[in-house]
C-alpha positions in Angstrom: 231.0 54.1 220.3 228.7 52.0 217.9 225.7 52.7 221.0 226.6 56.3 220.9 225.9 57.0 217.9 222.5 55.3 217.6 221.7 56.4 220.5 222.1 59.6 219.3 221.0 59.0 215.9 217.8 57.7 217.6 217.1 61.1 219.8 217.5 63.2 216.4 214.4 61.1 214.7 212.2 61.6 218.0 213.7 65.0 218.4 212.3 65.9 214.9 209.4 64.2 215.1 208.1 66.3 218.0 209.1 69.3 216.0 207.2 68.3 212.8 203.9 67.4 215.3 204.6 71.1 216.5 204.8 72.6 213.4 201.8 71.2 212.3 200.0 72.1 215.4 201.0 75.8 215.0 199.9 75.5 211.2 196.4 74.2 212.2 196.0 76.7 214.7 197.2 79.3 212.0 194.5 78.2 209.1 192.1 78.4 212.4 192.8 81.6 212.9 192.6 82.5 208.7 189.3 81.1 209.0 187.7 83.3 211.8 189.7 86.4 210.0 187.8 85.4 206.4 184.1 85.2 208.1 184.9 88.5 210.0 186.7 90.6 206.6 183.1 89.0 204.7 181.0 90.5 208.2 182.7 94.1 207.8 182.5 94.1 204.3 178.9 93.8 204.6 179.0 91.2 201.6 177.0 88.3 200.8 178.3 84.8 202.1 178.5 83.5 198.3 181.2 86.3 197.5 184.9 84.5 198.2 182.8 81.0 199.1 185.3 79.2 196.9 188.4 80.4 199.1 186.9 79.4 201.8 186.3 76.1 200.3 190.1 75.8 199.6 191.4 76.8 202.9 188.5 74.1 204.3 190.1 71.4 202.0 193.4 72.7 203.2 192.5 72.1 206.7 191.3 68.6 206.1 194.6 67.6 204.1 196.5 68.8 207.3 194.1 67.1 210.1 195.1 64.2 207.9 198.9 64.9 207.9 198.4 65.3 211.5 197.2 61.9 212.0 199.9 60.6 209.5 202.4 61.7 212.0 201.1 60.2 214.6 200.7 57.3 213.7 204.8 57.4 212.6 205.4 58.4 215.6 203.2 55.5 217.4 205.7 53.4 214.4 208.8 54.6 215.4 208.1 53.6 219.3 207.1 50.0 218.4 210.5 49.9 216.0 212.6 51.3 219.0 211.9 48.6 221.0 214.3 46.2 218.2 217.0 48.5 218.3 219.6 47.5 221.2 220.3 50.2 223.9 217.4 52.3 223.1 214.8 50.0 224.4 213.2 52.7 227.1 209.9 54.3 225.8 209.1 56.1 228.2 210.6 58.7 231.4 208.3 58.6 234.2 204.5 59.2 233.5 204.1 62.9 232.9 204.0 62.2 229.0 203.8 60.2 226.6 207.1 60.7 225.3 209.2 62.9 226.6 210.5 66.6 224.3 214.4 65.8 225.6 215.7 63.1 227.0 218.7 64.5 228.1 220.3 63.7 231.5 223.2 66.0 233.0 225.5 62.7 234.6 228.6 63.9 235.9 231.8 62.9 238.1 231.3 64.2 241.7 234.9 63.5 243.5 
């Protein structure tokens, strides 16, 4: 029972952490997209590049703080597969060789009679 529930306790950390490296993924792809959408609004508007500069500036310093975050988690991630090997019964890191780590680790056992 005890192994159950670490193991299981153990697939909802890596299960979120994928989800969080996601999520920022998405929200770098999303500022990315801002970016190109600012530059094309000041190219229509037939304004100078100086007008809105500062917001542009922001969302630049935005982007860094979140190219950060996404090496932050990475590295926890890279942290939580060194820790895993301590932990009894959840020694594996690693299904096969497709990835890294895998997004489910989920195997459908059951009792053929």
């Amino acid at each position: 029972m005890r192994k159950q529930t670490i193991q299981s306790a153990v697939f909802d950390v890596a299960t979120q952490v994928r989800e969080v490296e996601d999520v920022i993924e998405t929200a770098l792809a999303e500022m990315a997209e801002l970016q190109g959408r600012m530059v094309r609004a000041r190219a229509a508007a037939g304004i100078a590049t100086a007008t809105g500069h500062d917001a542009f500036q922001h969302l630049g310093n935005a982007l860094q703080g979140l190219i950060a975050a996404r090496g932050g988690i990475a590295s926890c991630h890279g942290a939580l597969v060194d820790a895993q090997r301590h932990i009894p019964g959840v020694r594996t890191t690693s299904f096969g060789d497709a990835q890294e780590c895998p997004k489910t680790a989920v195997a459908d056992l059951r009792i053929v009679a």
